[in-house]
C-alpha positions in Angstrom: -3.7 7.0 40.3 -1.3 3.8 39.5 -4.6 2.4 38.0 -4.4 5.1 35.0 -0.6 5.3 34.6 -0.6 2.4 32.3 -3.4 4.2 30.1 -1.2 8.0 30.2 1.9 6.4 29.2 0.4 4.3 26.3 -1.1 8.2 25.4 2.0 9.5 25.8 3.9 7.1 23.8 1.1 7.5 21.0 1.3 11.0 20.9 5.1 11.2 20.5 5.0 8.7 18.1 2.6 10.6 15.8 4.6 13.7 16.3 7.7 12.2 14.9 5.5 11.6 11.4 5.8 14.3 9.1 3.3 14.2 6.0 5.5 15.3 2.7 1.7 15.4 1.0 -0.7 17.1 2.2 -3.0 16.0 -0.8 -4.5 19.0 -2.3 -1.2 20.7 -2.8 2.1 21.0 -3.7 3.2 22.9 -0.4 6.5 21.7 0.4 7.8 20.6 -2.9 10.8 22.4 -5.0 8.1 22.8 -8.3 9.8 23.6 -11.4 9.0 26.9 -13.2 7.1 25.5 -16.1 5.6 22.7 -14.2 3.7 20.9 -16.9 4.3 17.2 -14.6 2.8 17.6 -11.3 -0.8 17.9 -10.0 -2.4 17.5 -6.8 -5.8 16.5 -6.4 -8.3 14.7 -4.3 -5.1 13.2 -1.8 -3.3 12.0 -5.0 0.1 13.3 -6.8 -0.4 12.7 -10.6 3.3 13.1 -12.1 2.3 12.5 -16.2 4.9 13.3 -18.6 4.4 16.0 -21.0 4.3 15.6 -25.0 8.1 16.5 -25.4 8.5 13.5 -22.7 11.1 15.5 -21.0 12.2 14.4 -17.7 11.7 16.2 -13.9 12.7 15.5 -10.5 10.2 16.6 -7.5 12.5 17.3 -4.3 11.5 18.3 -0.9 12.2 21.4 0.3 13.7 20.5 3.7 16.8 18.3 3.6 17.0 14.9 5.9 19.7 12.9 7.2 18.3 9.3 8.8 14.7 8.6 8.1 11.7 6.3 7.7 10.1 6.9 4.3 6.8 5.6 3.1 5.0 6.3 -0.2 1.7 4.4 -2.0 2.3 4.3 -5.7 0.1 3.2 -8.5 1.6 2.6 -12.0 -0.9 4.2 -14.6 -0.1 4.0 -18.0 2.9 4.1 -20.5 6.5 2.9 -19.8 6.7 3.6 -15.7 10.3 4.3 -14.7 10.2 6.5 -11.9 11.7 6.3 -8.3 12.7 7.8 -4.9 15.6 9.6 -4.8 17.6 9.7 -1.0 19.3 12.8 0.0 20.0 14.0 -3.6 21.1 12.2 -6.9 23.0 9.5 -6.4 20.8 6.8 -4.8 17.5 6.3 -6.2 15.2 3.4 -5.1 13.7 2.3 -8.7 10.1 1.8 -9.1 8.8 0.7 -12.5 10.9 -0.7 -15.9 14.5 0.0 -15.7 15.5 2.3 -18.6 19.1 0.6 -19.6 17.6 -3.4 -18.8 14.0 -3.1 -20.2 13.0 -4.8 -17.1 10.5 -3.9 -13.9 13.5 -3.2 -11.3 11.3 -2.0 -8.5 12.9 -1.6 -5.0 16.4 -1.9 -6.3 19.1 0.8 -5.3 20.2 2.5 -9.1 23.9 4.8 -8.5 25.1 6.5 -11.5 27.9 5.0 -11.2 27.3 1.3 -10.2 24.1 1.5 -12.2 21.9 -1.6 -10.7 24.6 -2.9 -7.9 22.0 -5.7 -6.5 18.3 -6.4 -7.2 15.6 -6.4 -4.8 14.1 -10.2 -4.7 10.7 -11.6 -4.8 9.7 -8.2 -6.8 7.2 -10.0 -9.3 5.4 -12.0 -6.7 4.5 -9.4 -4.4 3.7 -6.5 -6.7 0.6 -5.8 -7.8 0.5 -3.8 -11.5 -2.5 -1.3 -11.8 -3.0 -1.3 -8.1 -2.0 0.5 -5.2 1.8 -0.7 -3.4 2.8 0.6 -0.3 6.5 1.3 -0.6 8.7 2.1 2.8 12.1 3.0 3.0 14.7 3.3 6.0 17.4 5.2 5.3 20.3 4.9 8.1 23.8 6.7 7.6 24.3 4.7 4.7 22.4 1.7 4.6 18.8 1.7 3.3 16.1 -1.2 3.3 12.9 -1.4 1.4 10.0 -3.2 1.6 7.2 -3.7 -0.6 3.5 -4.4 0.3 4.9 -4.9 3.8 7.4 -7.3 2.9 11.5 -7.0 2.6 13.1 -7.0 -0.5 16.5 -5.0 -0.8 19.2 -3.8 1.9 22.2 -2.3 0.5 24.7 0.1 1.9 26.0 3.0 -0.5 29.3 4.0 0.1 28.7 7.5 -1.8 25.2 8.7 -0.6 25.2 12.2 0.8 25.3 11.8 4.8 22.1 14.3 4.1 20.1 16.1 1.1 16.7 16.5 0.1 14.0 13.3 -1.3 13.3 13.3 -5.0 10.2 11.5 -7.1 11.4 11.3 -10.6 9.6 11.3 -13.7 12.4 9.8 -16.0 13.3 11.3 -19.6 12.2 10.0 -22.8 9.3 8.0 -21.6 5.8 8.2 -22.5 4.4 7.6 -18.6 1.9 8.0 -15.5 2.4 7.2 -12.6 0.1 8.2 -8.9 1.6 8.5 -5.3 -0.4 9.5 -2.1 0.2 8.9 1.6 3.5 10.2 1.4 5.1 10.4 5.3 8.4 10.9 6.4 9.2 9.9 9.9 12.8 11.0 11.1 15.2 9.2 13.2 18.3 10.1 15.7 
């Protein structure tokens, strides 16, 4: 018996691990998702979420149904075509993790915080280096009370702590206004934390 008890508890340990992962995408559908009434943005199709703007280039937010508080968050992202400026939003409005140009500094801002109110209060570093345009990036996110980290393609770039996030709210992928853009996320996974 003591021979397999190393074995079980490394099963165990799996198993509750994997439980702890939710899947936000299931890839075929948008099950899950607070989808506008005239949704003219959002498709799902063959594990990807296409989020295109329409011809009147007016903007959208995507939110979860189900509200979170502390959380691992992990998205893939491809930038397509047009002027990207999208992002994750964390528990509601006010703090967005950028991904793509910046619409106020005309610059690519990925994994910096943007606030309302602070607009860009620090910028994630080593951004140009590590992403790769017209490719696939694995973005992941930790969101605890009120201090988030990001890393892209497995590597650090931002920590900040937000004095006015929401202690919980829902997770938003934006499609910003007046922009001609495409963007493409899949392997989206939440994994919540105590």
């Amino acid at each position: 018996m003591k021979k397999y008890l190393p074995a079980f508890l490394c099963l165990l340990m799996t198993t509750v691990s994997a439980a702890q992962k939710t899947k936000l995408f299931d890839g075929k559908s948008l099950a899950g998702w607070q989808v506008p009434d005239s949704n003219v943005w959002y498709k799902a199709d063959h594990g990807v979420l296409d989020i295109q703007s329409s011809p009147e280039k007016k903007g959208s937010i995507l939110w979860t149904v189900k509200k979170y508080k502390n959380f691992i968050f992990s998205t893939q992202f491809k930038m397509m075509e047009g002027t990207v400026d999208s992002g994750v939003f964390l528990r509601g409005e006010n703090d967005q993790v950028q991904i793509g140009i910046s619409g106020s500094l005309k610059r690519d801002m990925t994994g910096s915080p943007y606030i309302p109110s602070l607009r860009y209060p620090i910028e994630a570093k080593g951004v140009a280096q590590i992403l790769k345009p017209k490719d696939w990036n694995t973005m992941k996110i930790q969101l605890t009370d009120k201090t988030y980290t990001v890393w892209l393609n497995n590597q650090e770039v931002m920590t900040y702590t937000s004095e006015k996030i929401p202690d919980g709210g829902p997770i938003g992928l934006q499609l910003h206004p007046g922009n001609e853009m495409h963007i493409q996320y899949k392997d989206i996974w939440l994994k919540e934390l105590k």
